[in-house]
C-alpha positions as CSV (number, residue, x, y, z in Angstrom):
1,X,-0.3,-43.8,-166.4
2,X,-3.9,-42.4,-167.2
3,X,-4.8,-39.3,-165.4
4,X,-8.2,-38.9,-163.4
5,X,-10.8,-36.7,-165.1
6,X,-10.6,-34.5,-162.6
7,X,-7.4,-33.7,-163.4
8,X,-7.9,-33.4,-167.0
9,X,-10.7,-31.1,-166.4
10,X,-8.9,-29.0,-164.3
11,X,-5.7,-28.6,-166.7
12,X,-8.1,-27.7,-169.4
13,X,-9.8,-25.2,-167.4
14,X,-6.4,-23.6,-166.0
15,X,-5.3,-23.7,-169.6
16,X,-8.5,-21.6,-170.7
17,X,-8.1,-18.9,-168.1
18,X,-4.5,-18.5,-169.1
19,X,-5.5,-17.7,-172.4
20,X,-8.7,-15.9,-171.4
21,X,-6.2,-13.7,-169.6
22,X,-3.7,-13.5,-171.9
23,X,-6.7,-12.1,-174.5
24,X,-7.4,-9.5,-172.0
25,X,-4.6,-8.1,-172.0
26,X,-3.7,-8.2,-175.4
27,X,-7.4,-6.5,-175.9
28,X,-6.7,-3.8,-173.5
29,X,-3.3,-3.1,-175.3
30,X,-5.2,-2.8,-178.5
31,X,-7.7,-0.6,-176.9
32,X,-5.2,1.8,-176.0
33,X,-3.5,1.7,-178.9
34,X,-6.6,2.6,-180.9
35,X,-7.3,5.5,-178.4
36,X,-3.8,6.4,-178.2
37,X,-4.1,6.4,-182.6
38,X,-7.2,8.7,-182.4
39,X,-5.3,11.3,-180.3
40,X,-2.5,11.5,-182.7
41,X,-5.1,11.8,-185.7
42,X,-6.4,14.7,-185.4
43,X,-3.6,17.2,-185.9
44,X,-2.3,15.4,-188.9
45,X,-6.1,15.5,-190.7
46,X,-6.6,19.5,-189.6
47,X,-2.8,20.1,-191.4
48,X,-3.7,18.5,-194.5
49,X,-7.3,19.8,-194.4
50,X,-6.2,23.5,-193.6
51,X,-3.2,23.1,-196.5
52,X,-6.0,21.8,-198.7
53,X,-8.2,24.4,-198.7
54,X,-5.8,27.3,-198.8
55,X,-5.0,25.3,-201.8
56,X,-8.3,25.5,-203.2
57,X,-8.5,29.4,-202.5
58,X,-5.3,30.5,-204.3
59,X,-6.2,28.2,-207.2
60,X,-9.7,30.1,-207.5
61,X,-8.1,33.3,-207.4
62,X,-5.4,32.1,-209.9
63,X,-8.1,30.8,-212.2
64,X,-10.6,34.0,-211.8
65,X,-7.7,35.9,-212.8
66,X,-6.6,34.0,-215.8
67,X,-10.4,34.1,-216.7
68,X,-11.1,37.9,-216.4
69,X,-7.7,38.6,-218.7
70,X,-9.7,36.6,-221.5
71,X,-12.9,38.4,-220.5
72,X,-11.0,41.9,-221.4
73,X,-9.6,39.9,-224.7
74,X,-13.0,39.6,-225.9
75,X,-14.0,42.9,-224.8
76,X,-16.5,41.7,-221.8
77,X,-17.0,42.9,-218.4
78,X,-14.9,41.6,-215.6
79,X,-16.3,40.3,-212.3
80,X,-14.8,38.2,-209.1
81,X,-16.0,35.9,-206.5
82,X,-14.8,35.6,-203.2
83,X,-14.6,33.0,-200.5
84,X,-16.3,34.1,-197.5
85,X,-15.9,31.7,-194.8
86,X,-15.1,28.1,-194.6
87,X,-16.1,26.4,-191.5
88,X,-15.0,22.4,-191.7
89,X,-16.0,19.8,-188.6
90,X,-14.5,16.7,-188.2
91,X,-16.3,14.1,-186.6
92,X,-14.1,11.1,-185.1
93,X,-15.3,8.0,-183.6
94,X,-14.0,4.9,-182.4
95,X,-15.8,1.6,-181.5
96,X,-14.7,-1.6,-179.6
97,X,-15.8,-4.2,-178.0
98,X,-15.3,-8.5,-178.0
99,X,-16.9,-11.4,-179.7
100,X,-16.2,-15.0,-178.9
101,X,-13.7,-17.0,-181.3
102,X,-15.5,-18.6,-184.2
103,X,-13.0,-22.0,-184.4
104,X,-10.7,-23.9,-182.1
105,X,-10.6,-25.4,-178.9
106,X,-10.5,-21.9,-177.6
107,X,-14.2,-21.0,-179.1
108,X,-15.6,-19.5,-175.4
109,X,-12.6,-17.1,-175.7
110,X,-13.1,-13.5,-175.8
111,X,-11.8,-12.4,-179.4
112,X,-11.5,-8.2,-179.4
113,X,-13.0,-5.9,-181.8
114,X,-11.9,-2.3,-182.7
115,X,-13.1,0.1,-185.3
116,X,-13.1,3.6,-186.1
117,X,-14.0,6.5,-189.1
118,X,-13.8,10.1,-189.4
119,X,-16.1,12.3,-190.9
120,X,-15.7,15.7,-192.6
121,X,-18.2,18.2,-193.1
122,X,-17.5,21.8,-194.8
123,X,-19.3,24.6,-195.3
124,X,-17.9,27.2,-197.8
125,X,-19.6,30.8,-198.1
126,X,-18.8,32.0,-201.5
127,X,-20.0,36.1,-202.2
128,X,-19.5,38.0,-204.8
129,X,-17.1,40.5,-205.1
130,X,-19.3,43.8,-206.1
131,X,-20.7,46.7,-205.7
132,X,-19.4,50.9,-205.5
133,X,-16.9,50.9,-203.1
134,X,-14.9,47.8,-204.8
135,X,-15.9,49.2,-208.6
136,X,-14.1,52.4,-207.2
137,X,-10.9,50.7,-206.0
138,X,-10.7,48.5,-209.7
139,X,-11.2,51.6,-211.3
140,X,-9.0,53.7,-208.9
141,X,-5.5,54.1,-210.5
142,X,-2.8,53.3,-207.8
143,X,-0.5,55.3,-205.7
144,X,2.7,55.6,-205.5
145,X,3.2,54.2,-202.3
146,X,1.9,50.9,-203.2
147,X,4.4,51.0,-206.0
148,X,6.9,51.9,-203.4
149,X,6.2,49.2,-201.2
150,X,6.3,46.7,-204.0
151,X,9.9,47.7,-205.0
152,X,11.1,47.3,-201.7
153,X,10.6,43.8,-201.8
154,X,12.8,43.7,-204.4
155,X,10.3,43.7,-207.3
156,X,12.1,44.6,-210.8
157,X,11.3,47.9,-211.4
158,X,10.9,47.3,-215.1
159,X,8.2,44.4,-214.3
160,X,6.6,46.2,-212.1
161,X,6.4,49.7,-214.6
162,X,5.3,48.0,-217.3
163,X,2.6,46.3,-215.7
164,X,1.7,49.2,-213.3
165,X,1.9,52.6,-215.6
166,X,0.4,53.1,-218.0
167,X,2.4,56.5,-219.6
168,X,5.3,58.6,-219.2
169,X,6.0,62.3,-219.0
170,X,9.4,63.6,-219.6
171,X,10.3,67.3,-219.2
172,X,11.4,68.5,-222.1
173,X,12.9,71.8,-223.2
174,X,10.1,73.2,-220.6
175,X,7.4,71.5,-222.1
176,X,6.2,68.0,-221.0
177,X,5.5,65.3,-223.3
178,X,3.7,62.3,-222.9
179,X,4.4,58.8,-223.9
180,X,2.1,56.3,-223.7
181,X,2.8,52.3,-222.3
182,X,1.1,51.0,-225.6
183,X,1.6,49.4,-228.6
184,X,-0.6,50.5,-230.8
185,X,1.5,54.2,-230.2
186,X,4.7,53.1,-231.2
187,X,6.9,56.6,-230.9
188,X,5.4,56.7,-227.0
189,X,5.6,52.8,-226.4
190,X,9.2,52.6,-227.6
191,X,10.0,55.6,-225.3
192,X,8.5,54.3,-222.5
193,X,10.2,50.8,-222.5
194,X,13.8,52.6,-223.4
195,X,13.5,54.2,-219.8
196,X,11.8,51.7,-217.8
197,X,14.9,49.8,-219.6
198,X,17.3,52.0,-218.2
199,X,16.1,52.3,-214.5
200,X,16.2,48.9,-214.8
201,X,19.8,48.8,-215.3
202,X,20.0,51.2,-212.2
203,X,18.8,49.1,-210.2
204,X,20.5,46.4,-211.2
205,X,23.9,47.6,-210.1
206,X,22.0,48.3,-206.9
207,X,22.2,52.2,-207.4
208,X,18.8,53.0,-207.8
209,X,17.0,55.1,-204.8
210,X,12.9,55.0,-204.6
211,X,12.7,56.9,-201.2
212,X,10.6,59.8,-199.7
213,X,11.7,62.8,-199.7
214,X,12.3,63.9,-196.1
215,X,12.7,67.4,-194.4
216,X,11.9,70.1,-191.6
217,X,9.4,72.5,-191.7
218,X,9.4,75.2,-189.3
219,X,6.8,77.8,-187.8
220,X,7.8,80.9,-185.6
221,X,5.3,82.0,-183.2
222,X,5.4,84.6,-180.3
223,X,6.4,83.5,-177.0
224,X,3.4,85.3,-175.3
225,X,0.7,83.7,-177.6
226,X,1.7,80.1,-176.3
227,X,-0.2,78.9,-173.0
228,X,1.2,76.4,-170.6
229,X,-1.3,73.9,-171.6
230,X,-0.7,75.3,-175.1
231,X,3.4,74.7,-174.7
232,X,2.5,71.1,-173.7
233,X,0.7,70.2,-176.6
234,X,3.3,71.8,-179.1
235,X,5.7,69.6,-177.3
236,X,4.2,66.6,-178.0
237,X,4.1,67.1,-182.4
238,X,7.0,69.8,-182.7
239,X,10.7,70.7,-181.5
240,X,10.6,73.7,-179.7
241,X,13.4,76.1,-179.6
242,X,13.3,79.3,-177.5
243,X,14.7,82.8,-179.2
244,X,15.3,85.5,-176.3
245,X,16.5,87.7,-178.5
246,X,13.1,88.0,-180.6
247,X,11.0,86.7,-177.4
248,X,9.4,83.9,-180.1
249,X,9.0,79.9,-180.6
250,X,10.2,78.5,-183.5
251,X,8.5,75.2,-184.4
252,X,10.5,72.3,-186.1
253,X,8.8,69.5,-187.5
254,X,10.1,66.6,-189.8
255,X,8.5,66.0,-192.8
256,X,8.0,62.9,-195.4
257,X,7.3,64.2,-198.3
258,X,6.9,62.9,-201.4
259,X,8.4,59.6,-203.3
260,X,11.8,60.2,-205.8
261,X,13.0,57.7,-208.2
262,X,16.6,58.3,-208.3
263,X,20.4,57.5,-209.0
264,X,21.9,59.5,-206.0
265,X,20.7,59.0,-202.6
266,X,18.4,61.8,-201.8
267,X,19.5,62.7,-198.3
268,X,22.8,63.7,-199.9
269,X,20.8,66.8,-201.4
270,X,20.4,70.5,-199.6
271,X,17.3,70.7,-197.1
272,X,15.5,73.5,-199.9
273,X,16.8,70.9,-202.9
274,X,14.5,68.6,-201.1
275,X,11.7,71.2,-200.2
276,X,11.8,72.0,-203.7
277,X,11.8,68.8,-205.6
278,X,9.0,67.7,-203.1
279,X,6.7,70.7,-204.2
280,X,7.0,69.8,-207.2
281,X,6.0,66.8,-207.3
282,X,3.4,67.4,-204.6
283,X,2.0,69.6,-207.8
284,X,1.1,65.9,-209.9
285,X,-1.9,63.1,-208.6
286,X,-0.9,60.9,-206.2
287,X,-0.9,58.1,-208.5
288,X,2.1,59.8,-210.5
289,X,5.9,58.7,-209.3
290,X,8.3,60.9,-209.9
291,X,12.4,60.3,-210.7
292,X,15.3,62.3,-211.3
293,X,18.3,60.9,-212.9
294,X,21.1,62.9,-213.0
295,X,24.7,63.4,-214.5
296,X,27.4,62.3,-212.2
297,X,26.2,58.7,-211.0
298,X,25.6,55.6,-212.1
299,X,23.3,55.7,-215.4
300,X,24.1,59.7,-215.6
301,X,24.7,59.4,-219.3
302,X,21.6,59.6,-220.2
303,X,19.8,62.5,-217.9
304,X,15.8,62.0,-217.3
305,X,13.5,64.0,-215.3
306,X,9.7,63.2,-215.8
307,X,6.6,60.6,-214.0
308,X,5.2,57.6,-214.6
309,X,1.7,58.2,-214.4
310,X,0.1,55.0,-212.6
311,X,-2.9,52.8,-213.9
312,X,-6.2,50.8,-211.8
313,X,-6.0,47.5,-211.6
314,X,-9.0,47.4,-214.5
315,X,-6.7,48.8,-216.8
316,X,-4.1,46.3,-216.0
317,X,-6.3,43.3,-217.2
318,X,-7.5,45.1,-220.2
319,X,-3.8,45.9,-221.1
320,X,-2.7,42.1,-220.4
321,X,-5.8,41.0,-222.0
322,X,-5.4,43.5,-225.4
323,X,-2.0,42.6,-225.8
324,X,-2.8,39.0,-226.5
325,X,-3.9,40.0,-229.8
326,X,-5.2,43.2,-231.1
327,X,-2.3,45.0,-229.1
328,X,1.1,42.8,-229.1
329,X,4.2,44.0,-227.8
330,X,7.0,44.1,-229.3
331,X,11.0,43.8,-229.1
332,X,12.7,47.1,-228.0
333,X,16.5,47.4,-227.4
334,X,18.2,49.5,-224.4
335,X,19.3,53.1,-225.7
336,X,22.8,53.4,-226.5
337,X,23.7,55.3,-223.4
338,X,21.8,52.4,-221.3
339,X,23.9,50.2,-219.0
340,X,23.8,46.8,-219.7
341,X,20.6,45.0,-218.3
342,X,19.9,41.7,-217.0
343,X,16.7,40.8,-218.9
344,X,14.6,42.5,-221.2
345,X,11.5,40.5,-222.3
346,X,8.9,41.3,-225.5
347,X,6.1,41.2,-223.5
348,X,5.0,42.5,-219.8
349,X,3.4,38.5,-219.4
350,X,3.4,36.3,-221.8
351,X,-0.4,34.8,-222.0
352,X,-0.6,32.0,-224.5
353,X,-4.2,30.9,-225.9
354,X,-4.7,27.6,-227.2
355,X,-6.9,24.6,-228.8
356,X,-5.7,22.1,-226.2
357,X,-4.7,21.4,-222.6
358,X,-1.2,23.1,-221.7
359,X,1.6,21.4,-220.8
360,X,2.0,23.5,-217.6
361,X,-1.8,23.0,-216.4
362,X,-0.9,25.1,-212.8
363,X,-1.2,28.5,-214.4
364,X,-3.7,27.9,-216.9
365,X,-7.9,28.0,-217.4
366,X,-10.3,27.2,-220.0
367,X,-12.9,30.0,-221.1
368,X,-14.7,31.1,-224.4
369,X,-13.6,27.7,-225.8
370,X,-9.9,27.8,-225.5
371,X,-6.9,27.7,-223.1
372,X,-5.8,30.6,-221.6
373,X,-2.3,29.8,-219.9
374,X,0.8,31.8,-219.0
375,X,4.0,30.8,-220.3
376,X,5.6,28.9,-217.8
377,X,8.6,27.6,-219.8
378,X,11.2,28.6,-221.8
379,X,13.8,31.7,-221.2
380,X,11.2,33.6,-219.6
381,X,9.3,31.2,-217.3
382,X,10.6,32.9,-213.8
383,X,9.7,36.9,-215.5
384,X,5.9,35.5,-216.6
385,X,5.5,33.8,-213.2
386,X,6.6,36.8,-211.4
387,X,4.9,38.9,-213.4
388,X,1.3,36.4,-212.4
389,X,2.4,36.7,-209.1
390,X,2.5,41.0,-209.0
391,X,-0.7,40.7,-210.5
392,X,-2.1,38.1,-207.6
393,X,-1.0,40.9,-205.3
394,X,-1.9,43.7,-206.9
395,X,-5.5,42.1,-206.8
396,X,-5.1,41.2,-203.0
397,X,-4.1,45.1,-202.7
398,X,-7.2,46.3,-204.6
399,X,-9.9,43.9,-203.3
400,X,-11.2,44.5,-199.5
401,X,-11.9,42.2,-197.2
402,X,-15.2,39.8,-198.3
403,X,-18.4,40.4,-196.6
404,X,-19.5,37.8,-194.4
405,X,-22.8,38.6,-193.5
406,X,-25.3,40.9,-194.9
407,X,-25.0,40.0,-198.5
408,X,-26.3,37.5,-201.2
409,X,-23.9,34.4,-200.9
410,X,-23.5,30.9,-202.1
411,X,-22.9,28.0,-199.1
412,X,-22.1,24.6,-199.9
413,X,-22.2,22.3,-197.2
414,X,-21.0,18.8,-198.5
């Protein structure tokens, strides 16, 4: 039976709106989804873009390091760079819209389009790192409380002496003598690394004290000399005790003195034991640590009493950078009466130089024609990338913060 064309007609225009429909809604699902995508893009693209350039930064810093240690092997002045600011935008956009199907029955259908891109624009400040307030801090030799701090995050002590100091002075016989953290003075340099070896051991069997010397001073003042309002204050920075017998005040006040390298724990010692070793060494520079090793603990077989006299962060590249070549370390062994130790490396780092790309390319730079790389395999991989890393944050302790306005800088906006 043939049907009217009426009827075909309107089958054929039922069947359009069906799929015209149908189309909708499969555009406005992709419409969401392509908004509900652009929501959930952004966070992913600022992590990798914030990891990326932090990245960047700590490779820079690596590098400029690796590439000042061969400026002081060739005897040339050092300089940094630093990275101001670094401002990124991100530009997303998404497009959609329809177009009408290009074959088929179906060509007055609605056919959805969706498109979208994201742009990134940064803008890095770089600055140099110059001028007389950070030439003084290079130049500066550290204090001990920055060695301190170090060797409470569980730094080795012989590491961080032998990068650090750059002499010893031992008391001896009422004299002090002087031994130099160099090479090229054998007598001083074996001296030196025989009792950075045998702190190390110390510490080792965890019995090795690096604290400040803590204790009360006190002040006795007559009671009618002290105010109300005077009273008050002294409350507030002293302990106040009240003699009737003598009508007075006596003033306590507690007191961190000084730091004290040590086998014994020094709040074990009489209150003048400490006043007295803290005088002492309140007598050196502050960039001079003091220790005490003594007979009767762990280590007591062999009795020191001396400083390690610390050295600026200069000095630390010039001794990294010397050591390379003209002044190489050398193998030293424990002294007898030494403790066994854990490790005991030749050298403080161990910087190679070479004609062609390193195997380990993280730690390594090219400058005055050849590879400068630290040995990062081997027996000694985890001391030399240690030893890199106390130098990254010796640096970050030395350097102040970068200017960001006011001064000379380089911006690349890409």
């Amino acid at each position: 039976m043939v049907e009217p064309p009426l009827m075909n007609q309107q089958r054929r225009s039922d069947s359009v709106r069906r799929t015209i429909h149908a189309r909708g809604r499969i555009s406005l699902v992709g419409l969401l989804a392509v908004l509900s995508l652009a929501g959930c893009l952004s966070p992913p693209t600022l992590n990798r873009a914030v990891l990326a350039y932090d990245e960047a930064i700590t490779d820079a810093i690596s590098k400029q390091l690796l590439i000042n240690i061969a400026r002081a092997h060739h005897h040339e002045p050092i300089h940094f760079t630093g990275v101001a600011n670094v401002a990124a935008t991100f530009d997303f956009r998404i497009n959609a819209g329809a177009t009408p199907a290009l074959t088929g029955e179906h060509g007055r259908t609605l056919v959805p389009l969706f498109g979208g891109s994201i742009a990134e624009n940064p803008t890095i400040s770089i600055t140099p790192i110059e001028g007389e307030e950070f030439t003084k801090r290079i130049l500066a030799p550290f204090q001990e409380s920055k060695l301190n701090l170090l060797l409470r995050q569980g730094v080795d002590i012989d590491l961080l002496l032998r990068l650090m100091a750059k002499e010893l002075r031992l008391k001896r016989k009422g004299e002090e003598v002087a031994y130099r953290n160099s090479p090229s003075d054998k007598d001083g340099y074996d001296m030196f690394r025989k009792v950075v070896l045998h702190l190390s051991a110390i510490q080792d069997a965890n019995h090795l004290y690096a604290e400040a010397l803590t204790f009360e001073r006190t002040w006795t003042i007559p009671a009618e000399s002290v105010t109300a309002e005077g009273f008050a204050t002294l409350e507030q920075q002293y302990l106040i005790t009240y003699q009737s017998e003598t009508r007075t005040y006596t003033l306590r006040k507690p007191v961190s003195g000084r730091i004290l390298i040590t086998n014994y724990d020094p709040a074990t010692l009489p209150p003048a034991e400490r006043v007295r070793l803290h005088e002492t060494a309140d007598q050196r520079p502050v960039n001079d640590v003091s220790f005490d090793i003594r007979a009767g603990h762990f280590g007591g077989e062999w009795p020191l009493q001396g400083d390690f006299r610390l050295r600026s962060f200069n000095a630390m590249l010039n001794f990294l950078g010397h050591a390379a070549d003209e002044d190489r370390e050398y193998a030293v062994d424990k002294d007898s009466r030494t403790p066994p130790v854990a490790e005991n490396p030749v050298h403080t780092m161990d910087l190679l130089i070479l004609d062609h790309t390193p195997d380990e390319p993280d730690l390594a730079v090219k400058s005055h024609g050849r590879y400068y790389a630290i040995n990062a395999t081997g027996p000694q991989a985890r001391w030399n990338r240690e030893a890199f890393k106390l130098l990254s944050q010796l640096f970050q302790m030395t350097v102040t913060d970068v200017p960001r306005t006011g001064v000379p800088s380089i911006t690349i906006a890409k």
